[in-house]
N, C-alpha and C positions, 0 to 999 in steps of 0.2 A: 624316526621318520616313518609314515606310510607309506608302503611299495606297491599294494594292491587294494581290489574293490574287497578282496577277502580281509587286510587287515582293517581296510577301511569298516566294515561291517564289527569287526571285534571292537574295533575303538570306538564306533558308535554304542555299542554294548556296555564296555566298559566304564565308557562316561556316564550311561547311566544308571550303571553301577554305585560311580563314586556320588552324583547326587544324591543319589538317595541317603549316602551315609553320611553323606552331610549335613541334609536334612533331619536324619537322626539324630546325629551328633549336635545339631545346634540346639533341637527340642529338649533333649535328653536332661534329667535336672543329675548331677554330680558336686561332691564335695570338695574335690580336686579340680577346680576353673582353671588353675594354670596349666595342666594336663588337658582338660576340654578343647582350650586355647592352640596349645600343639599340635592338635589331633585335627580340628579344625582349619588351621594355616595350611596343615599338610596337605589336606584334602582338596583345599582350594589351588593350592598350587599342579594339584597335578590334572584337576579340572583343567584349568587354563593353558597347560602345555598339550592335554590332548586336543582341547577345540582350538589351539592356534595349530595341529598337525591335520586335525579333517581339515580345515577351512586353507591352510594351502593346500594339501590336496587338490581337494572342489577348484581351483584359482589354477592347479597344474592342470587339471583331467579336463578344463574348458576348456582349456586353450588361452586361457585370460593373461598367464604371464607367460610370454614370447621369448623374453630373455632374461638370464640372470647369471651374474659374473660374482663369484667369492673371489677374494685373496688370498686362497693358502692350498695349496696340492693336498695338505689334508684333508681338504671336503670335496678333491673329486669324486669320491666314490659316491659321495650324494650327489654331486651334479648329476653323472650318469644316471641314476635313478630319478631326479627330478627332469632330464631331459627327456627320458622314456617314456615316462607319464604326459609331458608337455606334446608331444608328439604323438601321443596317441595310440603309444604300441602297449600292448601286452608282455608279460616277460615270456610267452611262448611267442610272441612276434621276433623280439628281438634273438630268441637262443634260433628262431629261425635263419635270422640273418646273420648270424655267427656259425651256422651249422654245426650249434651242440642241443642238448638235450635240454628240453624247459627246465626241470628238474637242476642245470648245474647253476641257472641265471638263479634258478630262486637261491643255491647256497651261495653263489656270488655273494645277492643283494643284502642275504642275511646278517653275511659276515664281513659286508664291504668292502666288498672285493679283496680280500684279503688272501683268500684260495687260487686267485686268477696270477698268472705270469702275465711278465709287463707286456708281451703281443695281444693278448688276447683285452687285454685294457685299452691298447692303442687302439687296436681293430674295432673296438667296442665304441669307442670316442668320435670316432671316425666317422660312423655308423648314427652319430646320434649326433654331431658336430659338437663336439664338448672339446674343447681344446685346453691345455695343460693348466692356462691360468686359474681354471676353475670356469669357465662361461659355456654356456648354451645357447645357442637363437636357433628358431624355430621359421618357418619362412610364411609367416604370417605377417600383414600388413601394421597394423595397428600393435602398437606394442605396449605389455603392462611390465615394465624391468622391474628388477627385485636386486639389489647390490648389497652383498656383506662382507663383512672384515671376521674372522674368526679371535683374532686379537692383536694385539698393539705389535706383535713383531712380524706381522703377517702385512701391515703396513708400510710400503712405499715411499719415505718420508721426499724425497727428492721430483716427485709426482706434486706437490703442493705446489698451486700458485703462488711462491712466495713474494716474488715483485710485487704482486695488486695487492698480496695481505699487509705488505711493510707500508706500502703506498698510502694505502686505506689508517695506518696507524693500531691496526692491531698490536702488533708488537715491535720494536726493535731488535735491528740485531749487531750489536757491540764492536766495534773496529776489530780485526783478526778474530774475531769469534768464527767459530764451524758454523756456515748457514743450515746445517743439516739437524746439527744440535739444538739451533735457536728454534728451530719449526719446531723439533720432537718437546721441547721446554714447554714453548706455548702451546701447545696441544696438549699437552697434558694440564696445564695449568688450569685453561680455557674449558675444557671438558671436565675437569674436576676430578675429584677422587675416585668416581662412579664412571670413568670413562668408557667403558665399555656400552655403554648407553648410546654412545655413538657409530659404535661399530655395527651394530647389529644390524637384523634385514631393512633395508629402504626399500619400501614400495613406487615407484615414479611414475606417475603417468604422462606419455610424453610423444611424440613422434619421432625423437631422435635419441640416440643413448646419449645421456650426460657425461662431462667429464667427471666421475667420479670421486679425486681426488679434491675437483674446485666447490663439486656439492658436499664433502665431506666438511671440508673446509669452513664454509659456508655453515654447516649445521650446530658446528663447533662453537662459531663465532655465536650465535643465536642464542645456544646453551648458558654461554659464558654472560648473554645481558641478562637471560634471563635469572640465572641464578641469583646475579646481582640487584634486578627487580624485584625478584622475593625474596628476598635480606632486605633491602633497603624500605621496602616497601609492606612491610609484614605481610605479605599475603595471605588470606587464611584456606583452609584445607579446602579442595574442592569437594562437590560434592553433584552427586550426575540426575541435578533436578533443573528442566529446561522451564519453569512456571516462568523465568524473569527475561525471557526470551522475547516476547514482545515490549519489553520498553526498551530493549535494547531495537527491535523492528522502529520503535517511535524515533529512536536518536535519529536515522536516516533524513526525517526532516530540519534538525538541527544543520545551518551552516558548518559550527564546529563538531558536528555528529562524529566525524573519527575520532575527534580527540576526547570527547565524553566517551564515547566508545571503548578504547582503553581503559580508560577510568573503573567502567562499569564493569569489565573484561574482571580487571585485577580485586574487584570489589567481590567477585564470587571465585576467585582463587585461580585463575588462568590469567596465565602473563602471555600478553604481544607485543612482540618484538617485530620492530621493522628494520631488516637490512636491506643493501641494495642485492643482487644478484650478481656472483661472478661471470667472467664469462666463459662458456659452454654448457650452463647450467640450467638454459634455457626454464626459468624458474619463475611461478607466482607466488604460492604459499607453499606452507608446510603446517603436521601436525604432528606432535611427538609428547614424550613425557620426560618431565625430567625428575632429578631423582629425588623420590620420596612422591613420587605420584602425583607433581600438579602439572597438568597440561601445557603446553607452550604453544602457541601458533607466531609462525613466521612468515612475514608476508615483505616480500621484494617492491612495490610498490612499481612495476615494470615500467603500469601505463597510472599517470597521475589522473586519474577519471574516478569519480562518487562510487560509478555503476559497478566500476570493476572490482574496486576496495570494498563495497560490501557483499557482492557476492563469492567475492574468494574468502572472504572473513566469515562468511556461514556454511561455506562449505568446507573448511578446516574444524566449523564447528562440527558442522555433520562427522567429521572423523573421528572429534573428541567424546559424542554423544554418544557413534554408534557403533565403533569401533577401537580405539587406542585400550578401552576398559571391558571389552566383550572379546577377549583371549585371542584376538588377532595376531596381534606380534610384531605390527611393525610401526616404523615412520611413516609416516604419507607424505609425498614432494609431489605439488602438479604443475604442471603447465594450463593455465588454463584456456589458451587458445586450441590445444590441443584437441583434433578429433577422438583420437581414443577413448574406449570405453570399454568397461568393465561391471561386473555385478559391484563391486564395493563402491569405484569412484560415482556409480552411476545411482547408487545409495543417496550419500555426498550432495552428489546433482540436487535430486530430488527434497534430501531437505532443505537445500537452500532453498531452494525456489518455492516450494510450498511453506516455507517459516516466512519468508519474505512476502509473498501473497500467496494463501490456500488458494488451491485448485480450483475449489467452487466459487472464488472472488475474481479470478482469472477468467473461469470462461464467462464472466459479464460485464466484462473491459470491454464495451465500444470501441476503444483505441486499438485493439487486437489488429480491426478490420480499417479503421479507418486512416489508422496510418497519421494523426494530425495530428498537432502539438496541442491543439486547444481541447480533442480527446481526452489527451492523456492527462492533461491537468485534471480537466474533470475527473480521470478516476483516481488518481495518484490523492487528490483532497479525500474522496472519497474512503480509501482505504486508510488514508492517513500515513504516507508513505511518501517520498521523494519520487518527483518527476523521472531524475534520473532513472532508477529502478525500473519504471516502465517502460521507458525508451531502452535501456541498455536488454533488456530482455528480447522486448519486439526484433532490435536490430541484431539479438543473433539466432532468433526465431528465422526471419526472414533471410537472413543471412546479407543484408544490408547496412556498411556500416559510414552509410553517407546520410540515409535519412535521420529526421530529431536531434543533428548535430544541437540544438541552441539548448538541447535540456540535458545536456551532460557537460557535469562542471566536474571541473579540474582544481587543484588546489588541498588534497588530498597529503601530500609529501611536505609542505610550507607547514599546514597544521602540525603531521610531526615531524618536522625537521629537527628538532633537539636529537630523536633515536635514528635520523636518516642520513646514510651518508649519500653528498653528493658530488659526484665526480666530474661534476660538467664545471 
């Protein structure tokens, strides 16, 4: 982990350090490709764990993530330090307000806290609101959470919704069977071999903290169809070339455009999965990877509407495009009624909206200004895009969401109801 601007400066350095050796290393002609091949993995991998440690940095030292809760006393000694950072002190801020010497916060932070007695870790906690579960909140409005599990026995199994999951028909659990057991069974079964894919950082963007155990829960479930998506469905390898991105913009005017949608999704190696949302998880989509590198997007289907379903569906792309494979590191969960914003989610925003209509096609929408249904056809023909699109924009442009009711169809969840559970 980065503690300062000073290692922040070395690991900028050193990354580009290691590109360049990789860049040798891939030019370089050898006799030994299998050695090339090792040499090269390595190199990539530690690319990618540096630019996932500057890029939370950058995301702590905004101010961007407000809050963030692990599960295990083993990674306070990071909270404290990712609280410090999120707050904005310095480690001569903080040895100020412990009244010790800068000099002992940096052997602290070096050694993770491992020199410190348990007062001086209270006092320190205290000081930066980090309390023992592992969490931090910062007293800023708008919140980007960050939730992780360090591993499977860091896990709370008795925190799982299990009523709505049996309910829902995930799993059963056996007359006298331990309910405790049956959860920990399906979770692992559900998540797979590779379960630790689930635990790691969630990014949420959201105005409320989620119940964490119902979103875990939830991601699980996702994993588990997707898996079985690509098995059943041969999916083939992705690969991070957006050229086929405009026919999928053209499904839009398709009636069943969600469900070709899909179709087209899994035809270039990303599976979507629709579940419902539990409840606390105040949930639209999601974007994540599953294992062996092919993308997943899960989408809640909250609000049965054209307008909503495709622009959370491009903005999970926006995740997959710009982020889940450019050494990030995490999940993405949004809410997408959510004020909140952020440099990454606000990425996100921007490619949906501009995949969906370029910028320069937008500002010469008549309908911007005029507010009409008969506008907006005219430009929606024009771009060759669904009405809906143009109205579901406008109305949260304007922040209106009573005008153009007659150009937002519904019908969205009936298309996939085969992958949708419905509780009503």
């Amino acid at each position: 982990m980065i503690y300062s601007d000073k290692q922040y400066g070395i690991s900028t350095d050193q990354l580009g350090k290691f590109k360049e050796a990789l860049l040798v290393a891939t030019e370089q002609e050898i006799e030994d490709e299998w050695a090339r091949k090792i040499e090269i993995d390595a190199l990539k991998n530690q690319i990618a764990e540096l630019e996932a440690e500057l890029v939370h940095y950058d995301l702590l030292k905004s101010g961007e993530i407000t809050l963030a809760k692990s599960h295990s006393l083993e990674t306070l000694p990071s909270t404290l330090i990712q609280a410090r950072i999120a707050r904005g002190l310095s480690q001569s801020d903080l040895a100020e307000a412990l009244d010790i010497e800068p000099q002992q916060v940096q052997r602290y932070e070096a050694s993770e806290y491992m020199g410190a007695n348990l007062a001086e870790i209270i006092e320190a906690a205290n000081i930066l609101n980090v309390h023992t579960a592992g969490l931090f909140e910062t007293e800023a409005t708008h919140r980007g959470m960050v939730i992780s599990w360090e591993n499977a026995d860091n896990v709370c199994w008795q925190k799982f919704p299990a009523k709505e999951m049996v309910s829902r028909g995930w799993y059963d659990i056996p007359r006298d069977a331990d309910p405790i057991e049956a959860i920990k069974k399906y979770f692992f079964r559900a998540a797979g071999s590779h379960f630790a894919s689930a635990l790691h950082r969630k990014k949420m963007r959201g105005e409320n903290p989620p119940n964490e155990y119902a979103l875990l829960a939830w991601q699980v479930r996702v994993l588990e169809r997707a898996r079985a998506q690509i098995k059943e469905s041969d999916l083939p390898p992705f690969e991070l070339d957006d050229r086929w991105l405009p026919d999928l913009v053209a499904l839009t005017r398709r009636k069943d455009g969600p469900k070709r949608a899909r179709n087209l999704l899994a035809r270039k190696g990303i599976a979507l999965v629709t579940e419902e949302h539990l409840q606390g998880t105040y949930l639209d989509g999601a974007a994540m990877l599953a294992h062996g590198g092919r993308p997943v997007i899960g989408l809640t289907l909250r609000y049965d509407r054209t307008d909503n379903f495709w622009f959370v569906l491009f903005h999970e792309l926006g995740h997959v495009f710009l982020h889940l494979f450019d050494g990030v590191r995490y999940d993405f969960f949004d809410d997408d009624t959510s004020k909140a914003h952020d440099t990454i989610e606000g990425q996100a925003d921007e490619f949906a909206l501009n995949t969906l209509i370029p910028e320069e096609k937008w500002e010469q929408c008549l309908s911007r200004f005029a507010l009409s249904e008969e506008a907006v056809r005219i430009d929606a023909k024009r771009l060759n895009i669904d009405e809906s699109i143009i109205a579901g924009r406008i109305r949260k442009e304007q922040g209106n969401y009573v005008i153009l009711n007659d150009l937002i169809r519904s019908g969205v969840r009936e298309q996939l109801r085969e992958v949708y559970h419905d509780s009503e």
